[in-house]
N, C-alpha and C positions, 0 to 999 in steps of 0.2 A: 194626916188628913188627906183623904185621898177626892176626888172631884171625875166624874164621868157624866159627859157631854154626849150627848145621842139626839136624832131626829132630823138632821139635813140631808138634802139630797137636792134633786133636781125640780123646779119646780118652773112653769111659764110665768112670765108678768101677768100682774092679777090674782096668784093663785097665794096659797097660804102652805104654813108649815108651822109645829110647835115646836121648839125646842127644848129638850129635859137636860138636864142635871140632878145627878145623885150625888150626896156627900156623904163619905162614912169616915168615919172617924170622928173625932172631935164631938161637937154640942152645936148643931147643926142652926137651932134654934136661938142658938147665939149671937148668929153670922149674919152679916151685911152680905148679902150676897146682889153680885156683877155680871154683866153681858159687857162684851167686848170683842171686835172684830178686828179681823186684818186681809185688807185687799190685796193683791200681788202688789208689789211695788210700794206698798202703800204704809203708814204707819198704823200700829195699832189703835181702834178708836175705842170712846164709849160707845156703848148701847143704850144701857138702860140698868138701874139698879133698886135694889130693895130693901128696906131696914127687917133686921130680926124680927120685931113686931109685925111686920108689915104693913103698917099702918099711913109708911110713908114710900113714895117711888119717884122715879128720875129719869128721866129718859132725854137722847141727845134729839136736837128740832129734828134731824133728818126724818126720824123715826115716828115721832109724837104722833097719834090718833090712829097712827098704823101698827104699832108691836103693843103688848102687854106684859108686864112682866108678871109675874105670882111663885106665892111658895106654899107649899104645903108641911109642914114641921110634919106629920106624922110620918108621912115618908121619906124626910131627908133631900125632897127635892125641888130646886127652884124652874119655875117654866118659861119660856117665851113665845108668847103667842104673836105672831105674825104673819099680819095680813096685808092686800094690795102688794104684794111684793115686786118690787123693779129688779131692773139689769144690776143698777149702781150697791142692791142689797148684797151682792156676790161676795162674797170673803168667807172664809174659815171662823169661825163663833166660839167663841172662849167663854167659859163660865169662871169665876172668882170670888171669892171669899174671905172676909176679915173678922175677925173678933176684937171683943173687948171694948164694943161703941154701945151709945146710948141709943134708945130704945127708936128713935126717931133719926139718927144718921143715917145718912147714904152717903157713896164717897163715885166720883168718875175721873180719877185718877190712878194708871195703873199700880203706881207707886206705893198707894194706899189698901190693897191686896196682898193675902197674904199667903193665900194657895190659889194654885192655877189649874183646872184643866187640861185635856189634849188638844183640845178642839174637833170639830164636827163642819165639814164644809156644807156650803149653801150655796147654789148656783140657780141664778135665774136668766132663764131663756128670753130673749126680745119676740 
């Protein structure tokens, strides 16, 4: 199972960005799939995560009424929409992926992933 993360770049406070994820491999439709950051210095956090159904989502306070998470099974890929973005959003974005949970889990632990990502930075300007 392989996992590619696309869509950061530079952006000012205020402004927005989406971020994608593609999975191939595996049964995509299967997967819990996760957002997960890491600031320099910093340890890795949640973001925000989604059940294979999609019916249920998770997201860390920092974030709540500012990112969105979604997926679209037919293309294999999970999104994060992200909006109002600050300084303190700046970290490298990790997408993640687990199988084999019920149709309504989400998990915000990284421990609980089971494919990772390269990452895709995100840098926002003051």
């Amino acid at each position: 199972v392989q996992l590619q993360a696309s869509g950061g770049g530079l952006v000012q406070t205020g402004g927005s960005l989406r971020l994608s994820c593609v999975v191939s491999g595996g049964t995509f439709r299967t997967y819990v799939m996760g957002w997960f950051r890491q600031a320099p210095g910093e340890e890795r956090e949640f973001v925000a995560a989604i059940s294979w159904s999609g019916s249920n989502t998770d997201y860390a306070d920092s974030v709540k009424g500012r990112f969105t998470i979604s997926r679209d099974n037919a293309k294999n890929t999970v999104y994060l929409q992200m909006n109002s973005l600050k300084p303190e959003d700046t970290a490298v974005y990790y997408c993640a992926a687990r199988g084999g949970s019920s149709r309504f889990s989400t998990y915000s632990t990284q421990g609980e992933y089971d494919y990772w990502g390269q990452g895709t930075q995100v840098t926002v300007s003051s």
